[in-house]
C-alpha positions, -999 to +999 in steps of 0.1 A: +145-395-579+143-354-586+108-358-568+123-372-535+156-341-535+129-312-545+110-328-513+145-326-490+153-295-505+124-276-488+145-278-454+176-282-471+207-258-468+237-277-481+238-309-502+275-327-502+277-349-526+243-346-546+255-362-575+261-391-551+231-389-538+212-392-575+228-423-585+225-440-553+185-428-549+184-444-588+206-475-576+174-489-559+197-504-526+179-490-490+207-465-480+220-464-446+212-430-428+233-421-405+217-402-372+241-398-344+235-379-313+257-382-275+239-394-251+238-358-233+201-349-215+179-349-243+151-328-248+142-326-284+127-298-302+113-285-335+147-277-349+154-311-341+123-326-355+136-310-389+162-336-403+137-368-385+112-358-407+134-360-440+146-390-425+107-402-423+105-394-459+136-420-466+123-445-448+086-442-456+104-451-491+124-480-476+155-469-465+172-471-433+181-451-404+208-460-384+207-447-351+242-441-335+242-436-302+275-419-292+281-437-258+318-435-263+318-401-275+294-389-251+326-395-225+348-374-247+324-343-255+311-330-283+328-292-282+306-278-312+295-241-299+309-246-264+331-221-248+344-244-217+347-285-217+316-301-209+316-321-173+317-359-183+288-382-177+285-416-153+279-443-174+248-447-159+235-413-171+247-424-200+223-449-203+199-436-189+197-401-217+199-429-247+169-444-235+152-415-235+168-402-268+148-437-284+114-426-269+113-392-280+127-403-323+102-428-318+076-399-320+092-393-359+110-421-366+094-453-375+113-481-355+105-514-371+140-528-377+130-530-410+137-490-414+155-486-382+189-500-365+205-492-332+245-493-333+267-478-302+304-461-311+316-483-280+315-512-301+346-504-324+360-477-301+360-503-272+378-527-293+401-511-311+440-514-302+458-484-292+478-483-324+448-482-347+435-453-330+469-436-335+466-442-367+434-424-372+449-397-357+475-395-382+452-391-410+442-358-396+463-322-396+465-296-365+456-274-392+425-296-406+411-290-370+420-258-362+402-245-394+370-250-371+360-215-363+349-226-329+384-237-323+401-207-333+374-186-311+384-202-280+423-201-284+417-162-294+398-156-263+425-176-244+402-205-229+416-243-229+408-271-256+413-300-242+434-330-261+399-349-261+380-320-271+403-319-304+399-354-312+362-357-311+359-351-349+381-374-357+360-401-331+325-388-353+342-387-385+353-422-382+316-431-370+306-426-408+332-454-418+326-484-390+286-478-397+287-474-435+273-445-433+257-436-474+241-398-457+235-382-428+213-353-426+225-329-397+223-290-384+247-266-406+268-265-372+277-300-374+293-298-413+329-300-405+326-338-382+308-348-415+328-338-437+357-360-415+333-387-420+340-382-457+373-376-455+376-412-437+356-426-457+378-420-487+412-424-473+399-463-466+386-469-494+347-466-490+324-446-508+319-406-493+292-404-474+265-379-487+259-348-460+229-326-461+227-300-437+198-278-424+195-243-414+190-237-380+164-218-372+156-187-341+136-200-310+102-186-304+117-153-287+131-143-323+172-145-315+189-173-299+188-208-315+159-234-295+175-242-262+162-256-225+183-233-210+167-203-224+131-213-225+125-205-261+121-238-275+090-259-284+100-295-270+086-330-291+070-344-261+051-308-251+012-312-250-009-301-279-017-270-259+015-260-248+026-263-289-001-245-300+006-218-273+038-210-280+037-209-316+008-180-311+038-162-290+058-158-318+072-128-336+057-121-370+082-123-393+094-161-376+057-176-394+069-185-425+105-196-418+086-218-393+058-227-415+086-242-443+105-262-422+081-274-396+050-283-416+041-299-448+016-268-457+021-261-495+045-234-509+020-213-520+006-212-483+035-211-470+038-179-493+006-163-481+018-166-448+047-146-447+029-117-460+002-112-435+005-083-413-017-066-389-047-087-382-037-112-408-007-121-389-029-135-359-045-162-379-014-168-402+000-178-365-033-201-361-030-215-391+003-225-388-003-238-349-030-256-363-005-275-389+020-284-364+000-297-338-013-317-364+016-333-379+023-342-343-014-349-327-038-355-354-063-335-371-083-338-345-063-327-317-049-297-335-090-284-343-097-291-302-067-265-301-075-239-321-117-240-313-102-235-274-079-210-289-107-195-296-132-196-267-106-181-247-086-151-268-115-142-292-146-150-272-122-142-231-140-173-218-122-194-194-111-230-204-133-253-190-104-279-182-090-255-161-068-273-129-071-271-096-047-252-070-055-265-035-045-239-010-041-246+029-027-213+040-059-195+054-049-158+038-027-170+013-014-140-010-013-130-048+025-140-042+014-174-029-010-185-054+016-176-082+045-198-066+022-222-063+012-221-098+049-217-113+066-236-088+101-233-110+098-197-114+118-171-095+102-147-073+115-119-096+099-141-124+065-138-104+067-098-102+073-088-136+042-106-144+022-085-120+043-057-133+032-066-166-006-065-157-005-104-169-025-115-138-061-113-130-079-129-101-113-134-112-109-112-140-099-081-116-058-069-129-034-077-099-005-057-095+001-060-051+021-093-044+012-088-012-028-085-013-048-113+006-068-134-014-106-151-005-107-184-018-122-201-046-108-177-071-101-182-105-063-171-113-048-161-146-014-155-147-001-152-183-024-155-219-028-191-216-022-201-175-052-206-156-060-224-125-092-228-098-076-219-061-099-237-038-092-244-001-079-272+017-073-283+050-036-285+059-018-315+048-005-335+074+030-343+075+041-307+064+036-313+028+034-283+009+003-261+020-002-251-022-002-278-048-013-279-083-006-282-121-001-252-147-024-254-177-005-233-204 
């Protein structure tokens, strides 16, 4: 059983409980994995990705994920990092985001229910009496919780917690008990609800759940953890191209904190990596794209990704799946074809990128918003973002008079 914790401990930070974790790995009995998330918007990530994949390991060796989807919870809010309460969700959205949540595991997780069980906190929390709850409550100090540093940031900065915010690490830590929980592998910022689901654990008599954690690593800008909202995360359900993109954007010294934790390249590799520099670092990054979009696409996929990769940044040829970009504005401008092209980008977005000298209409620099184009033209607006403008009557109805797809 060394073999399988040398294998976790490759992404591993923290191990609570590894002595546990020995003797129940040598009892032989499939463990029960705990893997709770709220059913909050869900747009998983690599940093996500990072505790599926030891949980992949577990179950490719028999044991069991159970998948706790915190409907109940979700209501409440989980405060970790937050500055203000989070609004509450409709119970619709609800289910709606858990749905979702189940597609994109599914593209780590194997499901069979051999491996794989779905529980929802509503079924305790929903039936337990009011005086149980107190009593959970009891078995947890003002001071226990406001040992959270999070906590103690928000009452220094004089912002409200909220009576629910408080309680939700008691709701999680109890979790651990009702679903007899044996581990639960989770981000370093989610260690103090785990260790509640120990705490629990013990005071009714079951055995302490085993918590690794994982370190969390810097989006592809090089600060800020992955996040939507800041556009410097690499989603699970992005296309091979977009993957292997963005992992070429990169800073240097982020390849081989990325190449441990989100491949299964060998150490030594992994090694080599980090100490490229100069021209070296370019093909580390390829070879490291080239392993992620292969643990996610295929072999396959991830060479069709490099060799046009290639083509286009070592040879400058133009992708030949390049998409269309109807245009029925008879003059449209530089302006015009990049809306139509980043339709969610802002037009202060649009300018730095001519600003930049990042677009190109048929390989000519642009740097005038406002310069009438000819149509066809072949537009480039960024290192991977091509599109053919062609002409097009008007639509009828007053649809949109530019429409297309980004290939990035």
């Amino acid at each position: 059983m060394n073999a399988v914790i040398d294998r976790l401990r490759r992404t591993t930070d923290l191990i609570v409980g590894a002595d546990d974790l020995r003797e129940r790995l040598d009892s032989g009995r499939p463990l029960r994995i705990k893997y709770g998330v709220d059913c909050t918007a869900p747009d998983l990530h690599l940093g996500h990705a990072v505790n599926l994949w030891m949980m992949r390991q577990l179950q490719d060796l028999g044991h069991r994920v159970v998948f706790l989807l915190g409907d109940l919870t979700t209501r409440v809010g989980d405060p970790t990092g937050r500055s203000e309460t989070r609004p509450v969700l409709t119970p619709a959205q609800i289910d709606a985001n858990a749905a979702s949540f189940l597609e994109q595991v599914s593209l780590v997780l194997r499901t069979d229910p051999s491996v794989f069980e779905v529980r929802r906190n509503s079924e305790w929390y929903d039936a337990m009496p009011v005086a149980e709850l107190l009593g959970l409550f009891a078995q947890v100090t003002h001071a226990q919780l406001m040992a959270r540093d999070m906590f103690r940031d928000r009452v220094a900065a004089g912002r409200e917690i909220a009576v629910h915010e408080l309680v939700y690490p008691v709701l999680q830590g109890y979790d651990s008990f009702a679903m007899e929980s044996d581990l639960t592998i989770v981000g370093s910022d989610q260690l103090f609800n785990e260790q509640l689901g120990r705490h629990f654990q013990q005071r009714l008599g079951a055995p302490p759940q085993v918590v690794i954690t994982t370190p969390i690593t810097p989006g592809i800008d090089g600060r800020a953890k992955q996040s939507k909202s800041l556009n410097n995360y690499i989603g699970l359900t992005d296309s091979p191209r977009d993957k292997f993109g963005k992992l070429m954007s990169i800073p240097d010294e982020l390849v081989e904190a990325y190449a441990r934790v989100y491949t299964e390249l060998p150490p030594e590799t992994v090694a080599a990596l980090a100490d490229a520099s100069g021209p070296a670092a370019r093909d580390a990054k390829l070879r490291l794209a080239a392993a992620v979009v292969t643990r996610y696409h295929g072999a396959g996929v991830a060479k069709a990704e490099l060799d046009a990769f290639r083509r286009t940044f070592t040879d400058r040829t133009e992708p030949a799946d390049m998409p269309e970009l109807t245009v029925a504005l008879a003059h449209p401008t530089v302006l015009d074809l990049l809306r139509a092209a980043h339709p969610n980008a802002s037009n202060s977005d649009l300018r730095r990128l001519l600003r930049q000298g990042a677009v190109t209409l048929n390989g000519i620099r642009q740097h005038n918003p406002a310069t009438e184009v000819d149509l066809p033209v072949i537009l480039k607006s960024g290192p991977r973002t091509w599109h053919r403008a062609t002409p097009t009557p008007p639509t009828a109805g007053g649809a949109s008079p530019l429409r297309g797809s980004p290939l990035t």
